[in-house]
C-alpha positions in Angstrom: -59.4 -24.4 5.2 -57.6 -21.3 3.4 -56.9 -21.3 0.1 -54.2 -23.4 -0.9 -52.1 -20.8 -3.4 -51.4 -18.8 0.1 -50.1 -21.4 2.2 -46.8 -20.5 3.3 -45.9 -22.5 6.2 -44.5 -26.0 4.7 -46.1 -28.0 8.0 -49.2 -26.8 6.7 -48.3 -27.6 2.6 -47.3 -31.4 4.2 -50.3 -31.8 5.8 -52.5 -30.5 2.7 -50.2 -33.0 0.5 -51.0 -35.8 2.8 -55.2 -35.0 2.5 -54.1 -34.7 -1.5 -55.7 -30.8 -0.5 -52.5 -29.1 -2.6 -51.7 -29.7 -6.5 -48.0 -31.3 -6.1 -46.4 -29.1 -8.5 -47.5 -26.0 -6.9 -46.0 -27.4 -3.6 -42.8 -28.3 -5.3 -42.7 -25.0 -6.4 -43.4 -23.4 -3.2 -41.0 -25.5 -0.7 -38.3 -24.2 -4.2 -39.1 -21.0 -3.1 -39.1 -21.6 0.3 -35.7 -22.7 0.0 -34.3 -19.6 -1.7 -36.2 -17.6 1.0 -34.0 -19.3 3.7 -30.9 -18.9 1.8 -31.4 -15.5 1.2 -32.0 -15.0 4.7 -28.9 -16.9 5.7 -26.8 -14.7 3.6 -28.6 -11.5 4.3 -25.9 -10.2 7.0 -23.4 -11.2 4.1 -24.7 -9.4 1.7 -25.6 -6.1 3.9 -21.9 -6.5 5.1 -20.8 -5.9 1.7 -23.2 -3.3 0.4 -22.0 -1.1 3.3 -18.5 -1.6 3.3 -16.8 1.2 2.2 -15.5 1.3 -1.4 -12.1 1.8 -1.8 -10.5 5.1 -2.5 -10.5 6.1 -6.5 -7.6 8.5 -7.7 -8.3 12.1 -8.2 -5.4 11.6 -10.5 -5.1 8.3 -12.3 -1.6 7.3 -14.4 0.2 10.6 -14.5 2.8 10.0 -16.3 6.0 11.2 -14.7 8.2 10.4 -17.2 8.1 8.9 -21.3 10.5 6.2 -21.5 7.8 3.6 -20.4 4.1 2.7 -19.8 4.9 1.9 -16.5 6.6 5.0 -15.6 2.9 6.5 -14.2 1.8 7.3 -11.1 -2.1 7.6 -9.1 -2.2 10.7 -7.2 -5.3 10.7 -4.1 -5.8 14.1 -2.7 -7.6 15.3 0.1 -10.5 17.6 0.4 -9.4 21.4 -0.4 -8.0 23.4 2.3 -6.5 26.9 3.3 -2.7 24.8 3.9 -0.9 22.5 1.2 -1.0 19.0 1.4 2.2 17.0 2.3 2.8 14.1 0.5 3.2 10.3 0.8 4.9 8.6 -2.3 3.7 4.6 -1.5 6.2 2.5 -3.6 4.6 -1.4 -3.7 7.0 -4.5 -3.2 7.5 -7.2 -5.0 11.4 -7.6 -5.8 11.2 -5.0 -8.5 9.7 -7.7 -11.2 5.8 -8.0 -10.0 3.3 -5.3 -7.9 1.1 -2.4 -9.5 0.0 0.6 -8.2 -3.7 -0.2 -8.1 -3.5 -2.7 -5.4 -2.4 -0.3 -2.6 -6.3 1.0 -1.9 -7.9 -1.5 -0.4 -11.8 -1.8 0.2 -11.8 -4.2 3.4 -9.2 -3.6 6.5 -10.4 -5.8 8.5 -8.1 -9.0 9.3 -6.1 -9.1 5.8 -5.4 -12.2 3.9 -2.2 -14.6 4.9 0.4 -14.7 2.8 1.0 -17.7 0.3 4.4 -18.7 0.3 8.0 -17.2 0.7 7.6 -14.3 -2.2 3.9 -13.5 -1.9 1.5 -12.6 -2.8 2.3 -8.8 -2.7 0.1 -5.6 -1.6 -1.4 -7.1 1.5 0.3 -4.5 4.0 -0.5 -1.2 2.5 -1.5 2.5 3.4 -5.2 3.5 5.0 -5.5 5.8 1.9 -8.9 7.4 3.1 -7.8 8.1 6.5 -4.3 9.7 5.0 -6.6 11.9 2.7 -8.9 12.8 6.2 -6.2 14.0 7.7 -5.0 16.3 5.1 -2.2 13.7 3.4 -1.9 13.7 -0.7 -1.1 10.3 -1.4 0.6 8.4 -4.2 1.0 5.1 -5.4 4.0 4.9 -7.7 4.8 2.3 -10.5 8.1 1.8 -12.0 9.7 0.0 -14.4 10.4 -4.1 -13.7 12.7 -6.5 -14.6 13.1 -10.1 -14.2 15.4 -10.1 -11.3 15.6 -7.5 -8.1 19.5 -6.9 -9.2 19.2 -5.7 -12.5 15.9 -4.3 -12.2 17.0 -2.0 -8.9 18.6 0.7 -11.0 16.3 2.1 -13.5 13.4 1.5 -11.0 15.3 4.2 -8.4 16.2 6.2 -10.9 12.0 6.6 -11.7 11.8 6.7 -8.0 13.8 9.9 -8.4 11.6 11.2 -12.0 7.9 10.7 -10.0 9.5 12.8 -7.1 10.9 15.7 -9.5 7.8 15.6 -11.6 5.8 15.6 -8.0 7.9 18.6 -7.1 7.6 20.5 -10.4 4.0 20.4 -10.2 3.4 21.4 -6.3 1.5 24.5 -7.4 -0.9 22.1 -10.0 -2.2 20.3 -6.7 -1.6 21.9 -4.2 1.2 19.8 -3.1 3.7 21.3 -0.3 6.8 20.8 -1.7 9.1 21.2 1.3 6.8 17.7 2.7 7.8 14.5 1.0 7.5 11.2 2.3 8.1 7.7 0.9 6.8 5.0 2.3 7.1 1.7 1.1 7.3 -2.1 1.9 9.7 -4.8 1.0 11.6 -4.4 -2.2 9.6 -0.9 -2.5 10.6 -0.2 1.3 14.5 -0.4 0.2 13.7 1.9 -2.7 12.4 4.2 0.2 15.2 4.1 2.4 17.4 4.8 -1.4 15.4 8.2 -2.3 15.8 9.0 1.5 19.8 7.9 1.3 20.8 9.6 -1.7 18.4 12.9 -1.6 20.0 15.5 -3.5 23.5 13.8 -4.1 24.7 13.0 -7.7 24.2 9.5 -8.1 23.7 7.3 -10.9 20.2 7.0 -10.4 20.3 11.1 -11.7 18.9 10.5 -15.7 18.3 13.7 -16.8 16.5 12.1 -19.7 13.5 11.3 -16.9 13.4 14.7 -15.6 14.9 17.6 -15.1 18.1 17.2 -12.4 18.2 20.7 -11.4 14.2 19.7 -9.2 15.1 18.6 -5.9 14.5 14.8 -5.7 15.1 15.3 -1.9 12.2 13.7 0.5 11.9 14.7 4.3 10.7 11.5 6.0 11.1 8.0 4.9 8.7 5.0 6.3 10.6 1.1 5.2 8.7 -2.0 6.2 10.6 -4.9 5.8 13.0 -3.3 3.6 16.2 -3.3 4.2 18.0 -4.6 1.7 21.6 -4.5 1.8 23.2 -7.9 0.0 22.4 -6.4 -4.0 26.0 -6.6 -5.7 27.8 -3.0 -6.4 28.1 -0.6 -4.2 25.8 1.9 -6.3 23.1 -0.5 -4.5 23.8 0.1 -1.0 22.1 2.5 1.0 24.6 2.6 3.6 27.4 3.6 0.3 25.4 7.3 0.5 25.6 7.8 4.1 28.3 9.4 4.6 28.3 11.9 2.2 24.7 12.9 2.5 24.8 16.8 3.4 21.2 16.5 5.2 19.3 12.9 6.2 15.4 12.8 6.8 14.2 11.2 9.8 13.5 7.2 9.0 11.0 4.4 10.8 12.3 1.2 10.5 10.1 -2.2 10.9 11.1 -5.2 10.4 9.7 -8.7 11.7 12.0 -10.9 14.2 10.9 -14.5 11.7 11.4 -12.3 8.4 12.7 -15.1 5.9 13.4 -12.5 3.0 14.9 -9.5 4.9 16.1 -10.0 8.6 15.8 -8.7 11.3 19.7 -7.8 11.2 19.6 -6.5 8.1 16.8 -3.3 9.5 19.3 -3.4 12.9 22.4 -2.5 10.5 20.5 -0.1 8.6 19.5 1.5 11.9 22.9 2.1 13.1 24.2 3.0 9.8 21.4 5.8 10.2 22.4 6.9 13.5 26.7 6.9 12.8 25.7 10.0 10.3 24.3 11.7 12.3 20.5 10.8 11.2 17.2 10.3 13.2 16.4 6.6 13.2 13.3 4.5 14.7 13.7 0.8 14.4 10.9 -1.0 15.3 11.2 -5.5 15.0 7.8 -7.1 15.7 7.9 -10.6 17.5 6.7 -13.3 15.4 6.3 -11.1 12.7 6.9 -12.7 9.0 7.5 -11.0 5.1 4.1 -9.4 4.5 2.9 -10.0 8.0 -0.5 -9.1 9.1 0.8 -7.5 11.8 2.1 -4.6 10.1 -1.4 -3.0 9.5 -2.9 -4.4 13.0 -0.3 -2.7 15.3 1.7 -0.2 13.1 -0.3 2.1 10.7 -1.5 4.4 14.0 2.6 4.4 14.9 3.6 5.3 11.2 1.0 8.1 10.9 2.3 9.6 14.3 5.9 9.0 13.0 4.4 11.1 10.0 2.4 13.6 11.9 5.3 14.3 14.1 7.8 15.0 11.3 5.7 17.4 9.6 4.7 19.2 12.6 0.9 17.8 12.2 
């Protein structure tokens, strides 16, 4: 018989046990390890999975601050490999009703199937940007912070107005980065989409989101595309909260993509359709897309409309 202290196969160890061949502490300790060898193995295609996913996209730029009246007031800036044209930019503004969300939870390590939401407000940052494949193609990326507040109607106002600061400071510092400043994009979802569709609304128009104590208000805070998913708010009190209030005397509109789900409990369906059309009476290029079953912070938004917003992208730049 070989030697017990190299028996491997546990049929054989029972059998040697049975002759009282094997010491039964040295079995014990084998079948132990046995064990752990069959777990490991279990969990091998686990734990390759995971060692070879990719790891998510770190800042070349992390918390540039944009402006000194807060903490928050910071922004991450991801830019794409160097190359003989500038970069255009995409400005991601987070959701979360303007009183929870951080910049650091837009790059995401796994996009596969995303989580499902829990409950009617949350959680936030599941539908976000593919920030490597924005930097691939050429894309300087942000993810903005702003200040919050404790509810979306008093905490609108001074998060626009740093909307308008990371845009200016953006702007002012094109030639640092090699930003192209003529290429602006926002891009955002839920309450960050309505801030979006703002920035895009009011462009260079004295508004009262205009603090000269942020930044300068002789930069252009003007962007030249705006992306909203599930954003379009329009029931804040005040006019100086309605996107639709700036339409009309806007002297130049960018070009807006619109998405909205048809079982959105937060922001309906109706709400992106009026947006649309307020879009379209003045005279601006609007795309309104409403997915069917499609709910606040759907998973839908990344599986079918990341390839549709990048072409929406692609298109307005001349990509």
């Amino acid at each position: 018989m070989s030697d017990p202290r190299y028996i491997v196969d546990s049929g054989l160890i029972i059998d040697a046990l049975n002759r009282r061949e094997v010491d039964p502490v040295w079995a014990k300790a084998v079948f132990a390890s046995l064990g752990a060898l069959i777990l490991l193995t279990c969990m091998l295609p686990t734990l390759q999975a995971e060692s070879t996913a990719p790891s998510p996209p770190q800042p070349s730029f992390a918390d540039l601050a944009y402006a000194d009246k807060s903490p928050a007031q910071k922004l991450d800036l991801y830019l794409p490999k160097p190359g003989p044209a500038l970069a255009p930019v995409i400005i991601w503004i987070h959701g979360g009703g303007f009183t929870v969300g951080d910049k650091r939870s837009m790059p995401r390590r796994d996009f596969g199937p995303p989580p499902k939401p829990v409950g009617r407000y949350g959680p936030f940052q599941i539908q976000v940007p593919d920030v490597a494949a924005l930097t691939a193609k050429g894309y300087a990326v942000v993810s903005l912070n702003h200040r919050l507040g404790t509810s979306m109607g008093m905490a609108a106002l001074p998060a626009i107005q740093d909307g308008k600061a990371a845009v200016r400071f953006l702007r002012a510092n094109a030639a640092k980065y090699q930003l192209d400043s003529g290429k602006f994009a926002v891009w955002g979802n839920s309450a960050g989409g309505y801030m979006a569709a703002m920035l895009g609304a009011t462009g260079d128009q004295p508004t009262v989101f205009d603090d000269p104590s942020l930044a300068s208000v002789e930069i252009s805070s003007a962007v030249q595309a705006v992306v909203v998913w599930y954003g379009a708010e329009d029931r804040l009190p005040g006019p100086e909260l309605s996107v639709a209030h700036y339409l009309p005397t806007a002297k130049k509109l960018p070009p807006f993509l619109i998405t909205n789900g048809d079982a959105d409990q937060i922001i309906s369906p109706a709400q992106a359709q009026r947006l649309h059309e307020a879009l379209l009476k003045s005279g601006a290029k609007s795309t309104l897309v409403i997915l069917p079953g499609a709910g606040h912070e759907d998973p839908a938004y990344m599986a079918t409309l990341m390839i549709p917003t990048f072409t929406f992208l692609d298109k307005t730049f001349g990509r």
